[in-house]
N, C-alpha and C positions, 0 to 999 in steps of 0.2 A: 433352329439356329445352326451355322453351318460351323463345320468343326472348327476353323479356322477363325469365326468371330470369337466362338464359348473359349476357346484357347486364348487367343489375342486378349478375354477377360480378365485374367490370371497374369497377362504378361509383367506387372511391377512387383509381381511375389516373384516371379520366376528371375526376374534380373535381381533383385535385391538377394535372392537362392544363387546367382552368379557371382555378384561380388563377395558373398561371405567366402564363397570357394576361392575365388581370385584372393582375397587378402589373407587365404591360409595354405596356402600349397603344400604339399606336402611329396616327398619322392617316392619311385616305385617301390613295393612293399612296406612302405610306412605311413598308408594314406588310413592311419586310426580315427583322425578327427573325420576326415570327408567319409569314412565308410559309416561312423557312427553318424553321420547328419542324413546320407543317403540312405540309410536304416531307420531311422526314426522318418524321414517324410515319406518313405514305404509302408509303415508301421500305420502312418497317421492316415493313409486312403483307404486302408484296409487289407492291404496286401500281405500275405505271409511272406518273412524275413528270414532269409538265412545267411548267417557272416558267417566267415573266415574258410571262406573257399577260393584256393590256390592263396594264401595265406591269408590280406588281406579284401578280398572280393568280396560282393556281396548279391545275391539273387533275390528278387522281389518277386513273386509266385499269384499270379492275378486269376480265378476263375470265375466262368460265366457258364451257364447252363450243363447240358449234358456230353456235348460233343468228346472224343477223347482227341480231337486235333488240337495243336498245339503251336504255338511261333517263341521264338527267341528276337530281343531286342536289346542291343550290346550300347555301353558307351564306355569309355575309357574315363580315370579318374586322376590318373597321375602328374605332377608338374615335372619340371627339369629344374637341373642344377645352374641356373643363369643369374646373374645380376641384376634386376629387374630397372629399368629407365624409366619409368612413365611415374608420374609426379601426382595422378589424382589420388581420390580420396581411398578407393578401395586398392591402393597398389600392395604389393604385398608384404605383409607384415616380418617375415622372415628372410634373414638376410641370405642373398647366392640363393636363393630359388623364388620360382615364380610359374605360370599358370603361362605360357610361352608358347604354348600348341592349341590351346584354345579347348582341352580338356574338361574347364570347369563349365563352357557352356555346352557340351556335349551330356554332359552329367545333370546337368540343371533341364534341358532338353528332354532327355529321357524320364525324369521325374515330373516335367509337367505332362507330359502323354502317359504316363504312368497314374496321375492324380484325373486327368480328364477319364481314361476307361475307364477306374473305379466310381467313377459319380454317373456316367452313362450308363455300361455294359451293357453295349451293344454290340457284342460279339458274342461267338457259341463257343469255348475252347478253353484254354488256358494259354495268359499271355506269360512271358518269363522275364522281365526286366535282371537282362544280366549288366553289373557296374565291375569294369575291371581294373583292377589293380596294375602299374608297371608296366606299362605299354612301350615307354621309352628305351626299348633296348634289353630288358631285365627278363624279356618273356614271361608278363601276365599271363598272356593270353593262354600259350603251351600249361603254366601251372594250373589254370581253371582245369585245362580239357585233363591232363594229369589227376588231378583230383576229384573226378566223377562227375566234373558239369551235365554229360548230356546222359549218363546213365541216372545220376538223377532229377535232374529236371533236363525230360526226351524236349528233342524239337523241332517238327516237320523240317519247317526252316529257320534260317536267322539270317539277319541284317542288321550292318553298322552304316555310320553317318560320321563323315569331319568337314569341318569347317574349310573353304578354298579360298583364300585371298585372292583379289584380283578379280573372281566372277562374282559378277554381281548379285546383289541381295535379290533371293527373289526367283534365284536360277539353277539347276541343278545338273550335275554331270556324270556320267556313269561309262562303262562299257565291257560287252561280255568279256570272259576269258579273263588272260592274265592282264592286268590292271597295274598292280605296284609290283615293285621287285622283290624278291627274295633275298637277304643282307646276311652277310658275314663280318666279324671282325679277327684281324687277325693278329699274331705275337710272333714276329724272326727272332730270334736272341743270335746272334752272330759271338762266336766264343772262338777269338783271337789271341795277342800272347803282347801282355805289355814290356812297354818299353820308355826309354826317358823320347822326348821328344826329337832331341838333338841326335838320335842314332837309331834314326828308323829301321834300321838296316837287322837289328837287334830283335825285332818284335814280327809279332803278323798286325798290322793295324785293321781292328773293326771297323773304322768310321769309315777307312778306304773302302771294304770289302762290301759294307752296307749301302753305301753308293751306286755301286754296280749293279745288288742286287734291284734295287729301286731302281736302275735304269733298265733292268733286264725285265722287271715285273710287267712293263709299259708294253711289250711285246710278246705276253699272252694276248690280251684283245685284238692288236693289230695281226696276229700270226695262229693264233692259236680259235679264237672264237670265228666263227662263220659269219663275214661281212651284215647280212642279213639278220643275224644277231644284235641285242644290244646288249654292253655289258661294261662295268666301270671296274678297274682296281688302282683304286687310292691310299698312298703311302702318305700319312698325316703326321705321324710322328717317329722322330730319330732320337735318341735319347746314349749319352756315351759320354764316359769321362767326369771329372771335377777341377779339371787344373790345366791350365797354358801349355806346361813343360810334359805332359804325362800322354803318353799312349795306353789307353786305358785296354784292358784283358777283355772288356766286350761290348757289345753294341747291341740296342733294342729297339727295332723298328715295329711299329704299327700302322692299323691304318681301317679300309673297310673295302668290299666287293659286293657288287650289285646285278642283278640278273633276273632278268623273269621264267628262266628254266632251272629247274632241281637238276637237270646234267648237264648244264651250264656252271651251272657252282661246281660241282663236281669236277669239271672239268677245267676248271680254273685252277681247284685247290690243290690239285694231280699234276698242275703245271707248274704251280708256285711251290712247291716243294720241291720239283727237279729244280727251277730255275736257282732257288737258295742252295741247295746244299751241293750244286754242282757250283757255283762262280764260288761260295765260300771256299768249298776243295781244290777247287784251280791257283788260289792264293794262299793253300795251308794251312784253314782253317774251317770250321764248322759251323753247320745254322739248323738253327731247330726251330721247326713251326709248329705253332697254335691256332688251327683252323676253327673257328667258334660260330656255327651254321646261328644266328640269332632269331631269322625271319624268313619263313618260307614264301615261296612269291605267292602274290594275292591273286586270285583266280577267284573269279565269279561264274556263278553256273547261269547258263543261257540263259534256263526257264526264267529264274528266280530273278536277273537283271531285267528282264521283258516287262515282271511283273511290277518290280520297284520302280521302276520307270514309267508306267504305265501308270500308277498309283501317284507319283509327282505330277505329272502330266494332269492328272484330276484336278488336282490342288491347285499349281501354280500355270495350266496349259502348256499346251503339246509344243509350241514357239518357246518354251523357258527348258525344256529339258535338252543337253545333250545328250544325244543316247550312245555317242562314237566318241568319248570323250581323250583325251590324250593319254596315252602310256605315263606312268610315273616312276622314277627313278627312285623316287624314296620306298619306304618299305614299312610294312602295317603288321603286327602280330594278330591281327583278327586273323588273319593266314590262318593258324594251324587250328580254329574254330570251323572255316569257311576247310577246311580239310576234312570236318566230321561230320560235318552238316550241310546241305546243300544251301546256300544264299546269297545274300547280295551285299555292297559296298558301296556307297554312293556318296560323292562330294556334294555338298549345300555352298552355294554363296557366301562369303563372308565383308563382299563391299570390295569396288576396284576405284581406281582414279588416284589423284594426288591425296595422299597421306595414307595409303596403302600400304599394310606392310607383313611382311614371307613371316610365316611360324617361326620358331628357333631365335626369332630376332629380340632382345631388350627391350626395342620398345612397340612387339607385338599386345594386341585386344582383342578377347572375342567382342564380335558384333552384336552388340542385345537388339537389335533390330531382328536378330534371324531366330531368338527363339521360338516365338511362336509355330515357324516352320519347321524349324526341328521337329515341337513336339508335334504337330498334328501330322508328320511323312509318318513319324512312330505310330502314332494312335492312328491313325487312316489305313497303315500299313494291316494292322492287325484287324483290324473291321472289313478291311476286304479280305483277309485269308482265311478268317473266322465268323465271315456271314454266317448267319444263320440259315436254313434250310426254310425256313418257313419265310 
């Protein structure tokens, strides 16, 4: 039977294993319930468990014969802080958060490719089901590799998988090199001198000063980064004052910077720190930055892209893969795993057309159409990197 019907057999445990995740969401580093359910159906194929790496993580440890080759298989675990809009049966049980990125079928994916090798093992090696914690911004990914992921459970390579709204079920998209962005967020504090409203003249105003800078920020990218370059900095939030009549003593701006080069951020962050603390001292007053590096750009290694692509291409043929798929603005903490291991990153289909709808949104769904494919790129993935010799 071809891996993809014996998976497709499984596919109503695997969405019913999706919705219990969806109607329990849980935030980065607090995913106790999801790490104990992805524990226990690790547990129940046979796989050796090990929790509480990079605080809530969890590593499911699968071996097959003699070989000492080895592969890593990553899914993320974590929901967001959102509202949730969708009215079915499995929406989420807890209120301001929700399963928004499509997390809980990346997790439900990796555990049914996880459950299919251990009833096969058809492969020579050790597979390493890693489920990460806090992918959202909170750097899971950095607290795994911090806490000894790959010294101890080694791994030739590794590969993740997200979910792509808009390409269709069925289809997959990759491409080598840098891939998603590397993301910062950052903290101005503008520290000005209050004053009543009516006598500005009295005060240094923050809210003025913070204006500026946020117009001056606009003109690192256009002046400062190389045309040929891409690169965003977004001023998202201003925050100042309490009252009509009051010139408040200071001003906190936020916000986030995006780039697929580590001296592109760099060179940003070197820029936005003249650009603040020179317009604040031109108006007599001070600005202090908080440069917060969150997400290193996602870079995939040649081989390892040829190969995961090559390995989709099996499955769903060589017309269903893009292999030059588009640059992405957003930003993945598999980054700093894909920094210590050579691997790959690859978008799956998540269904396009009317009623389509972007991650991050209220009333996004993963698509249980695409588990099956999840799991068998996972399980397929590791059967060709751990053939056997014989």
């Amino acid at each position: 039977m071809a891996i993809i019907e014996r998976i497709r057999s499984d596919h109503d445990r695997l969405t019913t294993l999706r919705h219990d995740i969806h109607a329990h969401p849980e935030l980065g580093f607090a995913e106790e319930r999801t790490a104990a359910l992805v524990a226990e159906n690790l547990a129940a194929c046979g796989c050796e468990v090990h929790r509480g790496i990079g605080k809530t993580g969890v590593v499911g440890r699968l071996k097959s014969g003699n070989s000492p080759r080895s592969i890593g298989l990553r899914a993320d675990m974590d929901a967001l802080p959102i509202e949730e809009a969708n009215h079915f049966a499995y929406r989420s049980k807890h209120a301001g958060r929700m399963h928004a990125c499509g997390h809980d079928g990346h997790t439900a994916m990796l555990l049914g490719a996880a459950r299919y090798l251990a009833e096969t093992r058809r492969f020579d090696g050790t597979v390493n089901f890693i489920f990460q914690p806090a992918e959202e911004g909170l750097g899971g990914g950095d607290a795994m590799v911090k806490d000894g992921l790959f010294a101890r459970f080694p791994c030739a390579a590794i590969f993740g998988m997200h979910n792509r709204p808009g390409l269709a079920v069925g289809k997959f998209s990759i491409r080598p090199g840098a891939m998603m962005a590397g993301g910062a967020y950052f903290d101005i504090t503008v520290k000005g001198r209050g004053a009543h409203g009516a006598r500005p003249e009295a005060g240094i105003d923050p809210v003025l000063i913070a204006s500026h800078i946020t117009t001056g920020l606009q003109t690192i990218v256009a002046r400062n980064v190389r045309p040929i370059e891409t690169a965003v900095v977004s001023v998202t939030q201003i925050h100042a004052g309490h009252a009509y009549n009051v010139i408040p003593e200071q001003a906190v701006m936020r916000g986030t910077v995006r780039a697929f080069s580590s001296d592109i951020l760099k060179l940003i962050e070197t820029n936005m720190r003249r650009i603040a603390s020179g317009i604040a001292g031109a108006f007599g007053a001070e600005a202090e930055l908080d440069f917060r590096l969150v997400f290193l750009p996602l870079v995939n290694d040649a081989a390892e892209t040829r190969f995961i692509a090559d390995t989709a291409a099996a499955l769903v043929g060589e017309e269903n893969v893009n292999r030059n798929g588009h640059l992405v603005m957003a930003s993945e903490d598999f980054s700093f795993m894909l920094e210590e291991v050579p691997g790959a990153y690859i978008q799956i289909g998540n269904g396009e057309g009317a009623g389509g709808c972007e991650v991050h949104n209220p009333g996004y769904d993963f698509n249980d159409a695409v588990l099956p494919l999840g799991a068998s790129l996972y399980a397929l993935l590791a059967e060709r990197k751990l053939a056997s010799a014989g």
